[in-house]
Residue, then its C-alpha position, 0 to 999 in steps of 0.5 A: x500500500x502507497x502512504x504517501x499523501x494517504x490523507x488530505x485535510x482542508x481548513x482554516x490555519x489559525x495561529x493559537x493564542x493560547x492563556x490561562x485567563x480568569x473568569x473576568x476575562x471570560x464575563x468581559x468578552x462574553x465568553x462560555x467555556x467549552x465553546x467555539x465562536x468566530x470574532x466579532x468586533x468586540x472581540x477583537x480587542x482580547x487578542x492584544x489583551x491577551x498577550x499583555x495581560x496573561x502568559x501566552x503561548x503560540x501554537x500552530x493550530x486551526x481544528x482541521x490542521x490540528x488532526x493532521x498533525x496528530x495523524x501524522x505524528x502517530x503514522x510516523x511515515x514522512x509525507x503520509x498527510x497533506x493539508x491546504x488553507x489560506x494564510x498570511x504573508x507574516x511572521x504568524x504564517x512565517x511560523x505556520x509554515x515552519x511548524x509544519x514541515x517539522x511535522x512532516x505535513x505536506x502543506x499547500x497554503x494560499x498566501x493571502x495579503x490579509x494576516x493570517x488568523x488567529x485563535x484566542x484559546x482562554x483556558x480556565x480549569x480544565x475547559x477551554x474557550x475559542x474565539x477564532x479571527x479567521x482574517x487570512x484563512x476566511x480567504x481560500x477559494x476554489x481556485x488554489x484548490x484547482x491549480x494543477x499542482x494542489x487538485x494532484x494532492x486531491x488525486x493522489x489522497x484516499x481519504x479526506x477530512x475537512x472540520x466544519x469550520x470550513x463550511x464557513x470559508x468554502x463550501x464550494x471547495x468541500x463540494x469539489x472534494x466531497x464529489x471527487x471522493x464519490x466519483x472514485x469511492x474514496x472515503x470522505x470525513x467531516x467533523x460537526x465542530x462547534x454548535x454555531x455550525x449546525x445551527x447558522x451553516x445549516x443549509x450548508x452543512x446538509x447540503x454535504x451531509x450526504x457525502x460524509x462517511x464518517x462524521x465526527x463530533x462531540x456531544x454538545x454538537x450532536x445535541x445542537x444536531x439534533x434540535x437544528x434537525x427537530x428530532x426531538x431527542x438529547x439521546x447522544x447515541x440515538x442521535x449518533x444512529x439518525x445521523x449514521x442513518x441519513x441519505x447518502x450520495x453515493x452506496x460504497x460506504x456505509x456512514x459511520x457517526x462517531x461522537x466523543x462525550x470528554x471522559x464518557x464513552x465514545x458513541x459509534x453508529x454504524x449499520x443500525x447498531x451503536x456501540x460504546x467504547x469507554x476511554x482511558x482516564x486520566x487523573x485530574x492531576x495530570x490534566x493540563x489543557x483540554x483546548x485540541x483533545x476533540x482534533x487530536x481524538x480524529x487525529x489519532x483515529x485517522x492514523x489507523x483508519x488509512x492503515x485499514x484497521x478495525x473501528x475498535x483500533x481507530x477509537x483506541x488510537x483517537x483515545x491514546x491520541x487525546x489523552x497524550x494532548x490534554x497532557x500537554x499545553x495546546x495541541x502538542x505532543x512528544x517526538x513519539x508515540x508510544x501507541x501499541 
């Protein structure tokens, strides 16, 4: 089997700010932990706060690029994963580029004039809060995607996974995809991503709900999946097999829900059965940062999806991937993994 260029991603490369804030902050900027917004005018403002106020850290990050990263960490096979977005000609985008050729990621990035986008992560306790400032990665469009050299990464890939953040930017880019992927029978992968998704890019988002083979999320999504649909129901697993259960474009592969709810279970649904695997704890002590456990969790999943293994491996592989994450300051991890 040829791994090189095995998975393709597509998203929004955001640079993350990240700082453990306090409750002020959060109430100022009318924040909720454990969500995800775009920023609006009153936002803006954090940013520079932020870094004059609290201890900061820049991470490579973006909730697509993120599982790329982690996927490819775990394959360990140099080139394995590609990923396209917009940055900006900048240091932050100077940095993007930087961060991932050291994670062995083949990146194809549109560079913008505008700067390249930022992600304000405010951790307090063990939830995270993200206020994303797309600017430069607001500005893909189909054609960089059409370019001879960036469609072969297209071509080349077996299976693509794109976070519904990027419903936002391109729709018209997930669309070309999502049908290549139909056309060929390659496996095509979105992830739910945040509440505001399923409920303000709805149309959007059903409109490509029929080319997804595996949809990700976690149980807030799911919820908010729910209700935006009138189902009726907050019961994550009876959600999970709705979802798996809706419409799809084209017969090759059966659609696979998988939803993770933090330390509970994780809901998979798949031929009219849902399954639940429980995931490894870890300690309250040795929990430093939940901001990337959901990308990692795909992450991780990913690396064995592409290498054919069982969905009993893939979910322990995404477990072993965020529990490695939470361990650790935004999306980082060690020089190796030590999944067995």
């Amino acid at each position: 089997m040829e791994y090189q260029g095995i998975l393709l991603g597509m998203g929004n490369p955001l640079l993350d700010i990240s700082a453990v804030v306090d409750q002020g902050f959060l109430d100022k900027y009318d924040l909720k932990s454990n969500n995800a917004i775009l920023a609006e005018d009153k936002h803006l403002p954090m940013y520079d706060e932020m870094a004059s106020k609290y201890k900061v850290e820049y991470i490579a990050g973006g909730a697509t690029q993120n599982s790329i990263r982690v996927a490819q960490w775990m394959l360990q096979i140099p080139g394995a994963t590609g990923y396209m977005g917009s940055i900006g000609k900048d240091k932050f985008g100077e940095e993007m580029k930087k961060n991932a050729k050291q994670a062995g990621v083949n990146v194809h990035y549109h560079e913008d004039e505008s700067p390249t986008g930022t992600c304000a992560v405010c951790v307090i306790g063990d939830q995270r809060s993200l206020v994303a400032n797309l600017s430069a990665a607001n500005c893909y469009k189909t054609d960089h995607l059409k370019k001879p050299e960036n469609w072969a990464l297209v071509e080349k890939a077996k299976y693509y996974y794109i976070a519904g953040f990027f419903l936002t930017v391109s729709p018209e880019s997930i669309m070309l995809v999502s049908e290549h992927a139909a056309a060929k029978n390659k496996v095509f992968m979105m992830n739910l991503s945040a509440p505001f998704i399923c409920e303000f890019f709805k149309d959007v988002q059903d409109k490509v709900v029929p080319y997804m083979d595996y949809v990700f999320g976690n149980e807030t999504e799911a919820r908010t999946f729910s209700k935006v649909h009138g189902w009726e129901t907050e019961n994550v697993e009876e959600i999970a097999l709705k979802i798996s259960q809706l419409p799809k474009a084209s017969g090759t592969h059966k659609r696979i829900t998988v939803i993770t709810q933090g330390a509970d279970p994780v809901v998979v649904a798949q031929d009219g059965k849902v399954k639940l695997f429980p995931v490894t704890l870890l300690p309250k002590e040795k929990l430093v940062d939940t901001n990337g456990a959901g990308d990692a969790f795909v992450g991780g999943f990913l690396s064995q999806l592409v290498l054919q293994k069982p969905i009993e491996d893939c979910v322990r592989a995404g477990s072993y991937a965020a529990n490695v994450i939470i361990q650790r300051s935004g999306c980082s991890y060690p020089e190796k993994p030590d999944f067995k």
